[in-house]
VEXKOLDREN-482854 format. One line per field, with one value per residue (C-alpha): residue in one letter; residue number from 1; y, x, z. Coordinates in steps of 0.5 Angstrom, whole numbers, plus 500, padded with zeros to 3 digits. Layout:
BEGIN
residu: [A,...] .
num: [NUM,...] .
v: [Y,...] .
u: [X,...] .
w: [Z,...] .
END
This chain:
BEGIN
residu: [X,X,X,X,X,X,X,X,X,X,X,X,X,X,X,X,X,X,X,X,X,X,X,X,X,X,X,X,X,X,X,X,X,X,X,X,X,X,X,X,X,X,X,X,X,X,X,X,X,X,X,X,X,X,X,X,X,X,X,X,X,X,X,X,X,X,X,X,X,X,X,X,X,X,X,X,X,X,X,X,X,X,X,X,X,X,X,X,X,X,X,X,X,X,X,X,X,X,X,X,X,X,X,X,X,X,X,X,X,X,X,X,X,X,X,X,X,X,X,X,X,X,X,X,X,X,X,X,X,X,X,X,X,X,X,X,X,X,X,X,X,X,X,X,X,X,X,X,X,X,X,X,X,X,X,X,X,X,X,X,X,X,X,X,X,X,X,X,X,X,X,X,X,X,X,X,X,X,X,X,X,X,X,X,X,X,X,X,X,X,X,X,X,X,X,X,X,X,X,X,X,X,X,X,X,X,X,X,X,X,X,X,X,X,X,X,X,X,X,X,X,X,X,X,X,X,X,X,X,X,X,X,X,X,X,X,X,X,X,X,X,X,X,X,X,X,X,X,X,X,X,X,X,X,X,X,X,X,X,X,X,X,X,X,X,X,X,X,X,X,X,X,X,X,X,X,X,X,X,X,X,X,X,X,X,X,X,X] .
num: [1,2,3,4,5,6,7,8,9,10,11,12,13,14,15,16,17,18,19,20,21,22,23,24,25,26,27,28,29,30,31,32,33,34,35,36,37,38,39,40,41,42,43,44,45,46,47,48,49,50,51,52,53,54,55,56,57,58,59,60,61,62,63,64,65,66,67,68,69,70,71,72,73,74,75,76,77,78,79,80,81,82,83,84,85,86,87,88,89,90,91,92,93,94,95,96,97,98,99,100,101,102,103,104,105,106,107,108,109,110,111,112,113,114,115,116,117,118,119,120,121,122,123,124,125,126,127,128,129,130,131,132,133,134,135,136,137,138,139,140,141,142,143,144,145,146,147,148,149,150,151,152,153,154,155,156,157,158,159,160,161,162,163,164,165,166,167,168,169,170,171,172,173,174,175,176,177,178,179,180,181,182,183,184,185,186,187,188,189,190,191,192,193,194,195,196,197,198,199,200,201,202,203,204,205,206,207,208,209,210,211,212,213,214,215,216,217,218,219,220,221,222,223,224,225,226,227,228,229,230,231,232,233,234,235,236,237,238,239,240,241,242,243,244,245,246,247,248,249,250,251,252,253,254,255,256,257,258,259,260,261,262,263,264,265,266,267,268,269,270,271,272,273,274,275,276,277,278,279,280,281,282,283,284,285,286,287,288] .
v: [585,587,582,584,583,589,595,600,605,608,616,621,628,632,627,624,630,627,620,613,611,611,606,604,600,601,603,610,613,613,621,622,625,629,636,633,629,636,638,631,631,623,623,626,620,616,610,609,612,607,612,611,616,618,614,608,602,596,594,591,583,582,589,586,581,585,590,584,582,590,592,584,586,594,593,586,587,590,593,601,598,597,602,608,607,614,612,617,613,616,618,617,614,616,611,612,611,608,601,601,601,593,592,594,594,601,598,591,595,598,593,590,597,595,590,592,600,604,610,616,614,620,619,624,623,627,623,622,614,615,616,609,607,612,607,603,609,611,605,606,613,610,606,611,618,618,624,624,629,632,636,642,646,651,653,651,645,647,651,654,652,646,638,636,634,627,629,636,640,642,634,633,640,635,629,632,635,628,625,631,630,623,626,624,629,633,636,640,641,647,644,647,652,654,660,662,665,667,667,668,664,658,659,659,653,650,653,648,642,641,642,644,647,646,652,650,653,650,655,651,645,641,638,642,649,654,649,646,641,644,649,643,640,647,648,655,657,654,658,665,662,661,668,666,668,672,665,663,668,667,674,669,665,671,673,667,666,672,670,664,665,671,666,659,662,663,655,652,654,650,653,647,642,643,643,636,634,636,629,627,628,632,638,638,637,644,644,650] .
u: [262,266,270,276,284,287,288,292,289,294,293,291,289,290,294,298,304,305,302,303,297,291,287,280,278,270,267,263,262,257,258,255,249,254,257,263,258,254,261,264,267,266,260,261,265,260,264,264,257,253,247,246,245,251,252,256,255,260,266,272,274,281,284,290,292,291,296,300,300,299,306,311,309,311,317,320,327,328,332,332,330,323,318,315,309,307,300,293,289,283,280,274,271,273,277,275,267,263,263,271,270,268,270,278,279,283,286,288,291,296,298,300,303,308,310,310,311,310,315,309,303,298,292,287,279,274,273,277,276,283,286,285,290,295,299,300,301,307,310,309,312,318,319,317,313,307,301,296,291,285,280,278,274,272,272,264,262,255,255,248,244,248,248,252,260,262,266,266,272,275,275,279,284,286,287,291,295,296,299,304,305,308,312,308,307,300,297,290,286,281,278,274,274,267,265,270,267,275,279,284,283,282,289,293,289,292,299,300,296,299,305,302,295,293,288,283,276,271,272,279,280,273,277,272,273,270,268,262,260,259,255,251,250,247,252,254,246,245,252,248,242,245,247,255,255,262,265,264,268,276,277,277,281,286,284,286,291,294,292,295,301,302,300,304,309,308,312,307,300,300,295,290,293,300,299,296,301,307,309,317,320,326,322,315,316,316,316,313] .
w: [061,054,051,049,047,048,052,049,044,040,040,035,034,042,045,040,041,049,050,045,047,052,056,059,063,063,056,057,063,070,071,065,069,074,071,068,063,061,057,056,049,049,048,041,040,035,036,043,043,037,038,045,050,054,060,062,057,061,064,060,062,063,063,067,062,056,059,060,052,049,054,051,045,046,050,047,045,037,033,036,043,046,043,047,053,054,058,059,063,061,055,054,062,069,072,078,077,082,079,080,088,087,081,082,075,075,081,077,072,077,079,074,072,077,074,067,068,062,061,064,066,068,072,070,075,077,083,090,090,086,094,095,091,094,096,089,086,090,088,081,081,084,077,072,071,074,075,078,075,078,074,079,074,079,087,088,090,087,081,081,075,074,075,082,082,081,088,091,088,095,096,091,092,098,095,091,097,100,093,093,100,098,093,087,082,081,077,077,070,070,064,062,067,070,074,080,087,090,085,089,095,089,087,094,095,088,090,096,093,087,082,076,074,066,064,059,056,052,046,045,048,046,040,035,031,036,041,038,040,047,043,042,049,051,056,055,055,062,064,062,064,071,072,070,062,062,064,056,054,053,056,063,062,061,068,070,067,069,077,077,074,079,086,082,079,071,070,074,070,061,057,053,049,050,057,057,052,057,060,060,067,066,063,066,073,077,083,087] .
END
């Protein structure tokens, strides 16, 4: 277990323009050998790596209570008013690996969240074990702005060629579609988007599970001029290999953009980092 006092980072550069800080309960992440790890950009983060292989490196002790102190000192009374809370829960680990089934670490984190509620709250995973939470969740929403957001970067539950998914993306259309049944916003994250078998029948699915889709590729939304740090994992040459190398390009992006916009709506589909960045109830939650 990792010591530490707080747990509220403070953001900087691609979520600095939507959320005041974001939370991890777990330190590097146990999806490192599932697709999502292939292109993650944590892994480029020297100071959560420490020269070490990509992977999960431990659990932090006592998040709820360092919740608990981080969100006093936030929100104490002062002069102005209490300070922001604007939460992206998670940076740089999912929180909803397989060590969060018997930890519950995420789950602590909730819980004390319904207590102590941040001003928006979105919930990005790549796994559907966030459906255990359902319940929880909903009682959280109805205190402040929380999303649940899944990435489902493509239509297929394997890509040819590449590593398996943290959970199959058909599995987690649905789970966004009983978040949204219960009234909790949704939102789906094709980022970064990955080759597409039936574009079409891929939107229609996102059209009734999911209140709002954020596109994004590689060549603008790693955090690097160009997309680099992709470049160097490799994983644009394992797309090519596997037959798929037009989907490096961004002229499929715009394909898809156009397709989504014509079966969501055009309000309903963000683009990069404005779309992660667009948080605040009364002008992101669009209905379809």
């Amino acid at each position: 277990m990792i010591e530490n006092k707080s747990i509220l980072t403070p953001t900087g550069g691609f979520l600095a323009a939507g959320y005041t800080h974001t939370i991890n309960a777990y330190q590097g992440c146990a999806f490192a050998g599932s697709l999502c790890g292939l292109y993650c950009y944590a892994q480029h983060n020297r100071w959560i790596t420490r020269g070490r292989a990509w992977g999960l490196y431990g659990a932090k002790r006592h998040v709820a209570d360092a919740y608990r102190r981080d969100h006093d000192r936030i929100k104490r009374p002062r002069q102005g008013g209490p300070g922001s809370l604007r939460i992206y829960m998670s940076s740089s680990t999912d929180p909803y690996i397989p060590q969060e089934k018997s930890l519950r670490l995420t789950r602590g984190l909730l819980e004390e969240m319904v207590d102590r509620p941040p001003d928006v709250l979105v919930i990005q995973s790549h796994h559907t074990l966030v459906g255990r939470d359902i319940d929880l969740i909903a009682d959280l929403s109805a205190r402040g702005e929380v999303w649940v957001s899944l990435t489902v970067e493509t239509d297929m539950d394997r890509v040819p060629g590449l590593p398996p998914h943290a959970s199959p993306p058909a599995r987690r259309l649905s789970t966004l579609a009983a978040f949204r049944a219960r009234g909790i916003p949704t939102q789906a994250t094709i980022s970064p988007l990955l080759p597409l078998a039936d574009p079409l029948a891929f939107a229609r699915r996102l059209d009734a599970a999911c209140d709002r889709v954020i596109l994004d590729h590689y060549l603008i939304g790693d955090g690097s001029p160009g997309g680099w740090r992709t470049r160097k994992t490799g994983f644009p040459e394992r797309l090519a290999a596997a037959g798929f190398g037009e989907w490096n390009d961004l002229a499929r992006l715009l394909e898809v953009r156009h397709l989504l916009a014509s079966v969501l709506g055009a309000g309903r589909v963000l683009v990069g980092c404005e779309g992660f960045n667009a948080v605040g109830r009364r002008r992101s939650v669009v209905k379809g």
